[in-house]
N, C-alpha and C positions, 0 to 999 in steps of 0.2 A: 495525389496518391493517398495521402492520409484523411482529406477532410472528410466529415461524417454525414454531409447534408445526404448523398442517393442511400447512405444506409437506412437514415430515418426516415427517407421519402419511400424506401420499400419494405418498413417493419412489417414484420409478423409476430403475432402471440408467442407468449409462452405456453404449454403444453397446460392445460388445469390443474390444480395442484389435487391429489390424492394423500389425505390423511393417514388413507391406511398405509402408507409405503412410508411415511416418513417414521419412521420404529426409532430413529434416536434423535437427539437435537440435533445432532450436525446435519442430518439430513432435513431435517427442518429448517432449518436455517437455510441449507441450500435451494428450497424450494423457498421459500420466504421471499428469497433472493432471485427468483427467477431464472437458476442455471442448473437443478436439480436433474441428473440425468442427461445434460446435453453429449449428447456426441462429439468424441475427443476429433479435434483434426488434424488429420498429419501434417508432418511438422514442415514448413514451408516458409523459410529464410532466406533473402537475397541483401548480399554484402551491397552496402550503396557507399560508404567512405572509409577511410582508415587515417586514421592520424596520430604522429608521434610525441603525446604530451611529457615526456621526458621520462619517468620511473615507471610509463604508462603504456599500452597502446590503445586508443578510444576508437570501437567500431561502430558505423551504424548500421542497422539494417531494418529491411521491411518486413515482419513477418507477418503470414498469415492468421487470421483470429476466427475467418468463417463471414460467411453474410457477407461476402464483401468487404470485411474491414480486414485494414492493414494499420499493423502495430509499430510505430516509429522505437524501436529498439537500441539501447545502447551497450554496447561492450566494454566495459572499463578491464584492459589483461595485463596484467601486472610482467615486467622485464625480470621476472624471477622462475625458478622450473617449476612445472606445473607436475601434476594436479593440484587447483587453489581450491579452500574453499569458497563457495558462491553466494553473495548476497544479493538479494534483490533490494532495492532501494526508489520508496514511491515519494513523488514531489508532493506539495499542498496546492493550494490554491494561487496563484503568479500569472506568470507566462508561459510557463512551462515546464519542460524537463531542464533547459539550462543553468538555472543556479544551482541546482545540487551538483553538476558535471561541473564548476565551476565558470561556468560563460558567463560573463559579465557585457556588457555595451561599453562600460564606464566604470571611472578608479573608483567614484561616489557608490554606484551599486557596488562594487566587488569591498570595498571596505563594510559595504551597511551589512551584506548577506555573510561576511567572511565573520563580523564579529557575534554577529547571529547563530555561527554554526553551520548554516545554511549549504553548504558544500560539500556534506556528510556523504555522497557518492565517490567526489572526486577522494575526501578523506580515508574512505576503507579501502579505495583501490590504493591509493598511497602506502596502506599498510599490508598491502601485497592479498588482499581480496580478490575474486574474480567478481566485477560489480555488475551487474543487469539493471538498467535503467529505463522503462519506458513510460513514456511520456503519455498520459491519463485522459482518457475521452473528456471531452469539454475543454482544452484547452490546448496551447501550444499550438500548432499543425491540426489539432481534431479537432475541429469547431465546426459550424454549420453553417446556415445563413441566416439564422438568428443569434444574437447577440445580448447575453447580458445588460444591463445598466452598468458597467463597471471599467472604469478608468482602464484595465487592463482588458484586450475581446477574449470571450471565453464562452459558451453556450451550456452550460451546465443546468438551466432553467428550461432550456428545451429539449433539451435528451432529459429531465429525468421526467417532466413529464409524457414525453410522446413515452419514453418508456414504461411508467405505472400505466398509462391507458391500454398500452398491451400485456400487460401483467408482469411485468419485467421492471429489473430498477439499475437506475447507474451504475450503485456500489457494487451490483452484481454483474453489471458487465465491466467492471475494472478490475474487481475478481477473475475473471474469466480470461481477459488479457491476462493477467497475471499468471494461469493455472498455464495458459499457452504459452509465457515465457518460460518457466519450469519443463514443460516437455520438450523448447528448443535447448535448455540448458543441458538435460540429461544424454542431450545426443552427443555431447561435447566432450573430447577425452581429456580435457584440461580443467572442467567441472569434475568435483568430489562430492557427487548428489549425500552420500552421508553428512555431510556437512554445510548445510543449505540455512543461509539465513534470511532473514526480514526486517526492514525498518522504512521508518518513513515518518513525518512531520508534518501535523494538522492533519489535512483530507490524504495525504501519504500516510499519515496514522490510520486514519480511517481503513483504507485499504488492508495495510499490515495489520491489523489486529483482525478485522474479517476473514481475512484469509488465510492467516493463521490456526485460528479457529477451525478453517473449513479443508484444509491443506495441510494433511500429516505429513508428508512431504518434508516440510518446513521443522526443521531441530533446533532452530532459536531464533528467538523475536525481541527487538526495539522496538517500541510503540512510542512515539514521542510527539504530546502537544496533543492529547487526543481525549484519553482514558478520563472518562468523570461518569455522572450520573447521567442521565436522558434529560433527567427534569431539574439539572443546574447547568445544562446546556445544551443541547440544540431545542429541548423542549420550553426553557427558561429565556430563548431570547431567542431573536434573528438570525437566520445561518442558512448558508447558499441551498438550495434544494436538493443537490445531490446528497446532502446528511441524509434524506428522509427515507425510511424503508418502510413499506405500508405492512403492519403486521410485528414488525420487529419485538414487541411488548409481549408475543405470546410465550417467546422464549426468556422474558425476568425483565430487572436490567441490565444493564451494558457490563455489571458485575457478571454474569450470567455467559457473558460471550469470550472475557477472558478465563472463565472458569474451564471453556470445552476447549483450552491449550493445553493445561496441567497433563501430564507431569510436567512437558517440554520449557525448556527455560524459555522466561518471559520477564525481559526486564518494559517499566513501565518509568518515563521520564516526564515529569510534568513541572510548570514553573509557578512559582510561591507564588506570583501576583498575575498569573493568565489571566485576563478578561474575559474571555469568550469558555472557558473550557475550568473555571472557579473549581481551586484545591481542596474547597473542603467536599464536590464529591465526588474527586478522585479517589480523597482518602476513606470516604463512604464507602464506595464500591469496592475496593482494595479489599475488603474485608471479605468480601463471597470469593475473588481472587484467593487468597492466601488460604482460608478453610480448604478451596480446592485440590492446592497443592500439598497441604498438612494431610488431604486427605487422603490422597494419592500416594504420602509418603516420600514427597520432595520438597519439604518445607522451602530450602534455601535455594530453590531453582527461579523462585520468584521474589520480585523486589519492585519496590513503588521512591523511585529516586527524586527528591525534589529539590530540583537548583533554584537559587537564589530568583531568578527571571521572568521573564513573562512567557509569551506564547513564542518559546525557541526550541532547537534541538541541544543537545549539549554532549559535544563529542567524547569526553575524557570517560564519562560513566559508557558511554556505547561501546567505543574501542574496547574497553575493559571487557565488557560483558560478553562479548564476541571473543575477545581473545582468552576469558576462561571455558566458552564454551566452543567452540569450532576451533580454538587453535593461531 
């Protein structure tokens, strides 16, 4: 149901991109990203499980994304009266969607990801969230029939090429699942679209903070494990291909991308000693970030939070940030 191999095997282009239409960055960006102008699809959900996690009820479902793809969707609805506010919540790079829902195999995994943080879906539902969780092209259930080199199967190497060969990219179609999670949200009388959040950890950052960007929608954002320079990370070393957007530089740097959020609150979680995602240019970029919002006139909507750790989430500053802004 979910896998992506007949999507890729029947890609088509993206539409060419037209400079004159793109009149602001966002829309730049959106064309950037290969989703500028797609036609919205109605909205198209089928309940496939329900389960009773205790303060929780976890749904899943299949929803439609278009092209053929189907979006392995998860429901986190809180045993409280609704209307909740709604978070979407994107995974990194693993196996999938289930350590943020908190599925573990093993006490060994559920200690390693618990002390991590790592459960930051199952955690907001716990604090009476409505959580949206779907599981990310290239991995989980959406894979292909090619495979990574990587202890965990995932195909993130072949979706994002066959996708730049059509002029199209990953993050832009993980974006675009995501834009179609939000339209099955708002159909929802237990969704409080006023109050619509975002977070996510590593290539979950990635997502969150692009979409963010691109999706006014969205009233507050977690970005966690993500936020640096281009060129003290993914440009500065190794990193899976779905980072790569061809063109992305004509809009700055990655300062640049949290700038087109401001005013909307935007907290940015990053760890003192990440390897892969190096603090000194998180705190580089921060700097186009916060002018943004001085600019706008919400200085204190925005924050660059740095815990002690490496490349984690870190629940205490998120819940807070969320529970000053959505409640």
């Amino acid at each position: 149901m979910f896998n992506l191999q007949p999507h890729i095997s029947q890609l088509t282009p993206a539409p060419p991109r037209d400079p004159a239409a793109e009149t602001t960055p966002r829309a730049k960006l959106a064309a950037i990203l290969g989703i500028k102008d797609r036609p919205v699809i109605p909205v198209a959900a089928q309940l496939l499980s329900r389960q009773d996690k205790g303060s929780y009820f976890e749904e899943k479902y299949s929803l439609d994304a278009g092209e053929g793809v189907q979006i392995p969707l998860y429901l986190l609805i809180p045993k409280a009266e609704a209307p909740f506010a709604p978070i979407l919540a994107f995974h990194g790079h693993g196996p999938g969607v289930g350590p943020i829902l908190g599925h573990y195999p093993d006490e060994a995994t559920a200690a390693r990801n618990l002390a991590a943080d790592n459960n930051y879906a199952q955690a907001l539902a716990e604090a009476g969230y409505l959580v949206c969780a779907i599981e990310q092209r290239g991995m989980g259930e959406r894979i292909t029939d090619q495979l990574d080199d990587n202890a965990v199967p995932r195909s993130c190497r072949h979706l994002s090429f066959a996708y730049m060969m059509h002029g199209r990219t990953t993050l832009g179609e993980r974006c675009w699942d995501a834009i179609c999670a939000i339209n099955f949200l708002a159909t929802r009388p237990d969704a409080d679209m006023s109050r619509l959040g975002c977070t996510g950890l590593s290539g979950g950052g990635t997502t969150a903070l692009f979409l963010t960007a691109l999706e006014e929608r969205i009233t507050a954002a977690v970005v966690a494990g993500y936020f640096c320079s281009y060129a003290e990370s993914i440009l500065g070393m190794a990193h899976c291909e779905c980072n790569y957007v061809p063109g992305v530089r004509e809009l700055g740097e990655m300062g640049a991308i949290g700038a087109l959020i401001a005013p909307r609150p935007l907290l940015l979680l990053n760890g003192e000693i990440d390897p892969i995602f190096p603090i000194t240019g998180s705190k580089a970029q921060y700097v186009t970030v916060a002018a943004a919002y001085a600019a706008a006139g919400q200085p204190d909507a925005c924050h660059l939070h740095i815990h002690p750790g490496g490349h984690a989430y870190a629940l205490p500053p998120s819940l807070s940030w969320f529970k000053r802004w959505l409640g």
